[in-house]
N, CA, C and O of each residue as an XYZ file, in Angstrom:
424
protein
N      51.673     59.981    115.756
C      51.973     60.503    117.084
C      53.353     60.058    117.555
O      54.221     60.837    117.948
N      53.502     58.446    117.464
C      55.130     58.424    117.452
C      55.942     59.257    116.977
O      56.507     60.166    117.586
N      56.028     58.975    115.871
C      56.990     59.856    114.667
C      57.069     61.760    115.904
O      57.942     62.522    116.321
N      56.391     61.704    115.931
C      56.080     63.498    116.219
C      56.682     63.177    117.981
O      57.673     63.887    118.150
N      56.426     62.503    119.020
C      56.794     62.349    119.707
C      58.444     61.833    119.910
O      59.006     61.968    120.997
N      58.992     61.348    118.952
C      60.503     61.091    119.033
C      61.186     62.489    118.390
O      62.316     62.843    118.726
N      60.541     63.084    117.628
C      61.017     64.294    117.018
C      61.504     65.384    118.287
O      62.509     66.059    118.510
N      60.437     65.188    118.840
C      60.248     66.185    120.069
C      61.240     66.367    120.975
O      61.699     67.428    121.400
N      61.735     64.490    121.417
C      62.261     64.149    122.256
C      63.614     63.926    122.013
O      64.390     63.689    122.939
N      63.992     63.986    120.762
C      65.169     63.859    120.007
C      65.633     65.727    120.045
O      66.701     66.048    120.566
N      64.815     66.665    119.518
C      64.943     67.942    119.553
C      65.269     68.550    120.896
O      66.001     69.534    120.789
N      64.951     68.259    122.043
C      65.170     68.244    123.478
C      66.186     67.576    123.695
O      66.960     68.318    124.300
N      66.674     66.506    123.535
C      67.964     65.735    123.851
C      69.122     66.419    123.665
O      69.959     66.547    124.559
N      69.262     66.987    122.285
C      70.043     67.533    121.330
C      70.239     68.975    121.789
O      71.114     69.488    121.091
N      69.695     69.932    122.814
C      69.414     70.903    123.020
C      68.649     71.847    121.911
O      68.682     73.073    122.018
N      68.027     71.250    120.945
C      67.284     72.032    119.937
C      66.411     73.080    120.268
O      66.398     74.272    119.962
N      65.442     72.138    121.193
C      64.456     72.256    121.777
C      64.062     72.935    123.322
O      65.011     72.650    124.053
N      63.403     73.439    123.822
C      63.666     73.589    125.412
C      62.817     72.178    125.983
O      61.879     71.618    125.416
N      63.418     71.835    127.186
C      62.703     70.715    127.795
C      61.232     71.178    128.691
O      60.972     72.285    129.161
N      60.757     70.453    128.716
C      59.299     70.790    129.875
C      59.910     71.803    130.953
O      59.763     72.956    131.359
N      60.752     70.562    131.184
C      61.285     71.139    133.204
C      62.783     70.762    133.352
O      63.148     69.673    132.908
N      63.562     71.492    133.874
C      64.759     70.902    133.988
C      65.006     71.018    136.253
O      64.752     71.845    137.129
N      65.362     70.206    136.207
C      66.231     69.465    137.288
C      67.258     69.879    137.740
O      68.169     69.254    137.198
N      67.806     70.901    138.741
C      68.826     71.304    138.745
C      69.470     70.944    140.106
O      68.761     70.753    141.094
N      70.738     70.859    140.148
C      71.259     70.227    141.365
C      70.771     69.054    141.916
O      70.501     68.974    143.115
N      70.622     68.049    141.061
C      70.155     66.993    141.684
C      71.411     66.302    142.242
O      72.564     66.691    142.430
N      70.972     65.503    142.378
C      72.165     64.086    143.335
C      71.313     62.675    143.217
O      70.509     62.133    143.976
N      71.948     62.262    141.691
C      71.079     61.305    140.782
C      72.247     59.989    141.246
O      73.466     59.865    141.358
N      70.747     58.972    141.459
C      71.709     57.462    141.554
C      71.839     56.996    140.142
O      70.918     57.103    139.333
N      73.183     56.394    139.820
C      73.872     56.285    138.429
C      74.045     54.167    138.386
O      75.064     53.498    138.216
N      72.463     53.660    138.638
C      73.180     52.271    138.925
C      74.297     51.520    138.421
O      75.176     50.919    139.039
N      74.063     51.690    136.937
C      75.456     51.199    136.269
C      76.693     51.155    137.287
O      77.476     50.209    137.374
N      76.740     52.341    138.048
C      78.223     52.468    138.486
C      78.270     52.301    139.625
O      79.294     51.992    140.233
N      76.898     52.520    140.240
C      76.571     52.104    141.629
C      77.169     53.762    142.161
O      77.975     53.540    143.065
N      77.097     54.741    142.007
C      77.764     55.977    142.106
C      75.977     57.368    142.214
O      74.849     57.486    141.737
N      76.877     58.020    143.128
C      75.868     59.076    142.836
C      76.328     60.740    142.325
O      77.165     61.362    142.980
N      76.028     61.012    141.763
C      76.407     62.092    140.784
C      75.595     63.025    141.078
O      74.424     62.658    141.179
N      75.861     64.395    141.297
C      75.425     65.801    141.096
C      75.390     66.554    139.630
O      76.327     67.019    138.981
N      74.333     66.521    139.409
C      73.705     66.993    137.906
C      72.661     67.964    137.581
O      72.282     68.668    138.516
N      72.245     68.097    136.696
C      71.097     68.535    136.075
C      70.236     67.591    134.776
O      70.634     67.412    133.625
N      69.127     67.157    135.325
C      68.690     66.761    133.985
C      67.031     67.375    133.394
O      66.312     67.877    134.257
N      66.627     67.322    132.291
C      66.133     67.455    131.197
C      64.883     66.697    131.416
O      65.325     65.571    131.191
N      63.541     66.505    131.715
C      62.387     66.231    131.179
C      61.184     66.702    130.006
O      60.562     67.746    130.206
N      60.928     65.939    128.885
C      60.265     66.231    127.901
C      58.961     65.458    128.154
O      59.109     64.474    128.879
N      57.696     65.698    127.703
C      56.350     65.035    127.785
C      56.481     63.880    128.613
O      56.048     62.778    128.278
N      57.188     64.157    129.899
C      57.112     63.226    130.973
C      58.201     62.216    130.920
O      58.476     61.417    131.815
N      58.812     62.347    129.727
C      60.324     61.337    129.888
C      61.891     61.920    130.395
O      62.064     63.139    130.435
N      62.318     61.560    130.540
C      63.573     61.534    131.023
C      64.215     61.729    129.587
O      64.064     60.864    128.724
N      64.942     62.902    129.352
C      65.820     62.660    127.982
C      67.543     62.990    128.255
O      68.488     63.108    127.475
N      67.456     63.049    129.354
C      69.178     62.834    129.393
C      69.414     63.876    130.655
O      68.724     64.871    130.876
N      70.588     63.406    131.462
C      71.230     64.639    131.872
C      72.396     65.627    131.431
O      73.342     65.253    130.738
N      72.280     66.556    131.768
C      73.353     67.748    131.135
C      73.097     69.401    131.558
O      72.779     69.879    132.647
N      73.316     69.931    130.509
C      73.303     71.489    130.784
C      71.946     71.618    129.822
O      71.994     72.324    128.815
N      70.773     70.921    130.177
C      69.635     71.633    129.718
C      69.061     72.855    129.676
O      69.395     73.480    130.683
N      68.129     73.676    128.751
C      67.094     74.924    129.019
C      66.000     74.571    129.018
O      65.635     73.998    127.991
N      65.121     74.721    129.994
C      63.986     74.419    130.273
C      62.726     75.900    130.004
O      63.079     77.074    129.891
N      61.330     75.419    129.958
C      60.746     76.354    129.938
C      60.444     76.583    131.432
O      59.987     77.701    131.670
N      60.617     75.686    132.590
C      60.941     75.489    133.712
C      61.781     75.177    134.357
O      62.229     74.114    133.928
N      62.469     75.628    135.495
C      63.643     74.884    135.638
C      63.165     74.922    137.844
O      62.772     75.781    138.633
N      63.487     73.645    137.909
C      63.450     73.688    139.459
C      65.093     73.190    140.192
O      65.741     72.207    139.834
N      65.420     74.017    141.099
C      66.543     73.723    141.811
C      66.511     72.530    142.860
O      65.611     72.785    143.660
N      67.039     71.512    143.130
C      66.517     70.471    143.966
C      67.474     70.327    145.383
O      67.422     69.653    146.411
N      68.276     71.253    144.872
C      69.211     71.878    146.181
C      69.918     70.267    146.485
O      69.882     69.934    147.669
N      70.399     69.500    145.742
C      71.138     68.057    146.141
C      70.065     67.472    146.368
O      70.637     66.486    146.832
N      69.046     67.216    146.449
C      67.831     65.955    146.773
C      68.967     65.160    145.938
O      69.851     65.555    145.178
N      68.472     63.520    146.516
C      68.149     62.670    145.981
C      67.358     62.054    144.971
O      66.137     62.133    145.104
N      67.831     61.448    143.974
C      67.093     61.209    142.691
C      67.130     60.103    142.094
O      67.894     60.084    141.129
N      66.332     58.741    142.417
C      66.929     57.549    141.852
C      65.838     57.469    140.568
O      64.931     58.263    140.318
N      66.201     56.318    139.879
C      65.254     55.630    138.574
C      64.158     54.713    139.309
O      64.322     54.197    140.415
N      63.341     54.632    138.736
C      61.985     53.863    139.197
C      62.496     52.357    139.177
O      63.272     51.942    138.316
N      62.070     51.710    140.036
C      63.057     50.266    140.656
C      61.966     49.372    140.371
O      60.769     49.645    140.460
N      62.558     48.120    139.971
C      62.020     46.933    139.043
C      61.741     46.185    140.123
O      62.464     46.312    141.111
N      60.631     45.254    140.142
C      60.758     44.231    141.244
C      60.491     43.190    140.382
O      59.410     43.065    139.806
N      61.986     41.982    140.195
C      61.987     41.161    139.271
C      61.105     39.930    139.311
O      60.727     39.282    138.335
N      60.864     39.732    140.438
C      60.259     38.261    140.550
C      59.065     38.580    142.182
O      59.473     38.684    143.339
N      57.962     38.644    141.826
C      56.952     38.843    142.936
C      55.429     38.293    143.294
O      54.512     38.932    142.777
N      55.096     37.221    144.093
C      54.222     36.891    143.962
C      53.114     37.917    144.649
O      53.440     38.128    145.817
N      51.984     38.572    144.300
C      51.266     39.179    144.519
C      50.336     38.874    145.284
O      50.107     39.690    146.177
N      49.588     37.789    145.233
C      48.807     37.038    145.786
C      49.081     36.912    147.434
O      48.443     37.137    148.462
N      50.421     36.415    147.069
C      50.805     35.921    148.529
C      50.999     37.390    149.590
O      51.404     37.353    150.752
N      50.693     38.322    149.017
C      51.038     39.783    150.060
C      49.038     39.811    150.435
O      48.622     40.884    150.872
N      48.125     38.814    150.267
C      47.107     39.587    150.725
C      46.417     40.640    150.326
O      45.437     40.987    150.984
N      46.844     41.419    149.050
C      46.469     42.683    148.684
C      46.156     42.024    147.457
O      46.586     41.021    146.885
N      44.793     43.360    147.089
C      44.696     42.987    145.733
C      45.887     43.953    145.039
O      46.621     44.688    145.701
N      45.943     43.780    143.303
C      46.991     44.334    142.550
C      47.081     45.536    142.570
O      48.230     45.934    142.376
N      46.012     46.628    142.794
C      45.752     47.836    143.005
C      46.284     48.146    144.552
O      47.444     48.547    144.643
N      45.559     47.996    145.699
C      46.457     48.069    146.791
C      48.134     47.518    147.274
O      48.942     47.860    148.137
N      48.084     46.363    146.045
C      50.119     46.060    146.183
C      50.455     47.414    145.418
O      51.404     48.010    145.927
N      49.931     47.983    144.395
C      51.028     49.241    143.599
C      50.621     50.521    144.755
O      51.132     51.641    144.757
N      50.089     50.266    145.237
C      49.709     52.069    145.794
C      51.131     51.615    146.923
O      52.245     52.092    146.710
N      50.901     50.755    147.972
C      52.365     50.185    148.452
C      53.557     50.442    148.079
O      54.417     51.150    148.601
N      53.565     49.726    146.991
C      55.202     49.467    146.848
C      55.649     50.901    145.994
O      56.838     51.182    145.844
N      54.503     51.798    145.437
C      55.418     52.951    144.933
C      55.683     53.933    145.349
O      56.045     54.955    144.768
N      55.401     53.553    147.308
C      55.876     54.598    147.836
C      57.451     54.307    148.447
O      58.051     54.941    149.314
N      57.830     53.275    147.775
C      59.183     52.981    148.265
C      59.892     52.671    147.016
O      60.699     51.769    146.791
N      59.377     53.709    146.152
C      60.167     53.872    144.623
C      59.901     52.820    143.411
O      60.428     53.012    142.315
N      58.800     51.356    143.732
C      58.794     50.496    142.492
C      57.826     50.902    141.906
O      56.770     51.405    142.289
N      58.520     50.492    140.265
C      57.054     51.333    139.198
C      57.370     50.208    138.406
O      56.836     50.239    137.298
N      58.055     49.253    138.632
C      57.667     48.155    137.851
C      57.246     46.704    138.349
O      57.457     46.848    139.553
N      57.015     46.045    138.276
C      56.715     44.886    138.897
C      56.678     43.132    137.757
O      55.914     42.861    136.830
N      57.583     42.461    138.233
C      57.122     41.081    137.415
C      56.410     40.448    138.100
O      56.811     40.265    139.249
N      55.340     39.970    137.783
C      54.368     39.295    138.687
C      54.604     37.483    137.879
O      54.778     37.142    136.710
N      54.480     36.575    139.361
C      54.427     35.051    138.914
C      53.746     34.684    140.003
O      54.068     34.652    141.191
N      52.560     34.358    139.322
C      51.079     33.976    140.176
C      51.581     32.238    140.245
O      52.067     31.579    139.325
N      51.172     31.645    142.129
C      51.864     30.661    141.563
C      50.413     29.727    142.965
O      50.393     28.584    143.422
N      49.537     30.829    143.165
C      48.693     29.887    144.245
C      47.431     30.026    143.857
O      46.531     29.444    144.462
């Protein structure tokens, strides 16, 4: 399933392939540069495979929305918010985190 899943996603990258859905007119945050950029990008079986001049078997216009990457929260004690781990993620991913380091410390 790997093997067949990088094929896929490699074939889509490359424009081989058509992507799921493409992204059009976005206004993507670029952290590296701390910059925001007007683009188009490319989704395959739910990943992100690049931005560019993709073909999609879908394509949605986002008319400039805003578009950041899913935001890390490096260091977080969980405990101490009162919530269990299920009610801290329903929280915090409505303010964009999809990752979380947790350091249980009570």
């Amino acid at each position: 399933m790997v093997g067949y899943l990088r094929k896929e996603l490699l074939g889509a990258a490359l424009g081989d392939e058509p992507c799921d859905i493409v992204f059009r007119n976005a206004n993507v945050f670029n952290p590296f540069s701390c910059t925001w950029e007007l683009c188009d990008f490319g989704v395959k079986d739910g990943i992100v495979i690049g931005k560019g001049d993709y073909k999609g078997k879908e394509e949605t216009d986002l008319g400039g929305a805003k578009v950041i990457p899913g935001l890390i929260e490096a260091h977080v004690h969980i405990e101490s918010s009162l919530l269990t781990p299920a009610e801290y993620a329903r929280v915090i991913l409505k303010c964009g985190v999809t990752t979380v380091i947790a350091d249980p410390h009570e």
